[in-house]
N, C-alpha and C positions, 0 to 999 in steps of 0.2 A: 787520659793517657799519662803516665809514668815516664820521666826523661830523668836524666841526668842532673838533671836542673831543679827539680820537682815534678809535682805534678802539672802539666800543663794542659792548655787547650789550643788545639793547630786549625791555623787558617793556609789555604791551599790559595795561590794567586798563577793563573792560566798565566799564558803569554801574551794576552792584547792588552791587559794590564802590568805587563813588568818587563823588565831589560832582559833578564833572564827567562828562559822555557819553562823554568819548573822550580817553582820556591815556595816555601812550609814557613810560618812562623810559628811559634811557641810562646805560648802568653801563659805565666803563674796565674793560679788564683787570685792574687793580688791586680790583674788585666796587667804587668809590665811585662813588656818583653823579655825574654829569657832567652829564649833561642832562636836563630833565623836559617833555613838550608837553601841552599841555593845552587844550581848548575852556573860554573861560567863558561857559556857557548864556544869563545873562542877561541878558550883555552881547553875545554874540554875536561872539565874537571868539577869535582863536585866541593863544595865550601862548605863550613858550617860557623857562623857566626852568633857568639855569646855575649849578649849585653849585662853588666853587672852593675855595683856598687852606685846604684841610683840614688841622686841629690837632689834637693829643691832649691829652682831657683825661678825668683817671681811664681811660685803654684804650680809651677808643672816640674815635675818627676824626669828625672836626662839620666843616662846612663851615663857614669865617666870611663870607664870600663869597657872597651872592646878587646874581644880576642877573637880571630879567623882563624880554622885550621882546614884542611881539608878531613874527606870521611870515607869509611871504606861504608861496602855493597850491604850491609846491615846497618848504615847511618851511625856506625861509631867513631866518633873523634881519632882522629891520628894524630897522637900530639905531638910529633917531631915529626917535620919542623913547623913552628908557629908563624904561620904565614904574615899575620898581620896583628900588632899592637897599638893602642891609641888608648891615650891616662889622658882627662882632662882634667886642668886641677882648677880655673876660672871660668863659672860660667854666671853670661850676662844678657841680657834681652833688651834689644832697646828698637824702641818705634820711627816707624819710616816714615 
């Protein structure tokens, strides 16, 4: 499948496993997340969330990069307005 992101491959998650009724994930070639779609039920709206600029910290791969927007009836990004932003600039893992 061809997205905006690259090429991806989509995993479909029912509702006995997710918050949401109906969400797509999009994983690059690379298996990182790239794209997430998701309905919020009680707002009634449909989200599309893009994970980017992935760092290693401790071996594992984090996006610090979030952007949400919503999507119109063809799954295309509305990009005004940009629902939701989050930059991480420290990340760290420590055991419990």
């Amino acid at each position: 499948m061809k997205t905006e992101v690259g090429p991806a491959y989509a995993l479909r998650v029912g509702p006995a496993y997710a918050l949401s009724s109906k969400q797509v994930s999009y994983f690059g070639e690379d298996g990182l997340l790239r794209r997430h779609e998701y309905t919020v039920d009680i707002m009634d709206g449909a989200r599309v969330n893009y994970a980017s600029d992935y760092r290693e910290a401790d071996g594992i791969l984090v996006p610090t990069k979030r952007r949400v927007y919503a999507y119109d009836d063809r799954k295309n990004k509305i990009p005004a307005p940009l629902l939701v932003a989050i930059d991480i600039g420290d990340i760290a893992f420590a055991e419990r």
